[in-house]
N, C-alpha and C positions, 0 to 999 in steps of 0.2 A: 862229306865225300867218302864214299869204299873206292878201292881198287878190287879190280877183278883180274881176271888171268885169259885173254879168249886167243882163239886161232880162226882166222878166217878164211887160211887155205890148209893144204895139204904139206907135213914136211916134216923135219925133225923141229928139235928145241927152239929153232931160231924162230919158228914162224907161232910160238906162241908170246903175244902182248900183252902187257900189264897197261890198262886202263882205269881211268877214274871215271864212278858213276855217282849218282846222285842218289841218296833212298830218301824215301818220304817214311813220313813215320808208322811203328807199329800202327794197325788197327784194332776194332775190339778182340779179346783173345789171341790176340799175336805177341812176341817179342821181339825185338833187334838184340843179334849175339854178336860178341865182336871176337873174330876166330884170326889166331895169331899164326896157326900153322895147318896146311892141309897138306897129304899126300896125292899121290898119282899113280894109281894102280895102272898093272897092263892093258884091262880094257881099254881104258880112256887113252893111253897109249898109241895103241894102236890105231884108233880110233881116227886122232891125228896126224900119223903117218898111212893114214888109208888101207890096212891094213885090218880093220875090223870086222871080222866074222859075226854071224846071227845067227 
């Protein structure tokens, strides 16, 4: 199992959820990384508080 981070509406911090998924394995020429820390730039930010320009 990973955990992932999603939002499925519109909001601040509250309305993002931390979910378990399933991965199935590398295929040929792939790898599985296991990432212990990510950040959250302003795009993505915004993005989620609706707020995203293009």
């Amino acid at each position: 199992m990973a955990k992932i981070v999603r939002f499925h509406s519109i909001g601040g911090p509250e309305v993002l959820q931390v979910e378990d998924i399933t991965l199935g394995e590398p295929g040929e020429g792939e790898l599985l990384l296991r990432v212990q820390a990510v950040g959250l730039n302003r795009a993505e930010s915004n993005y989620f508080h609706g707020q995203y320009r293009e």
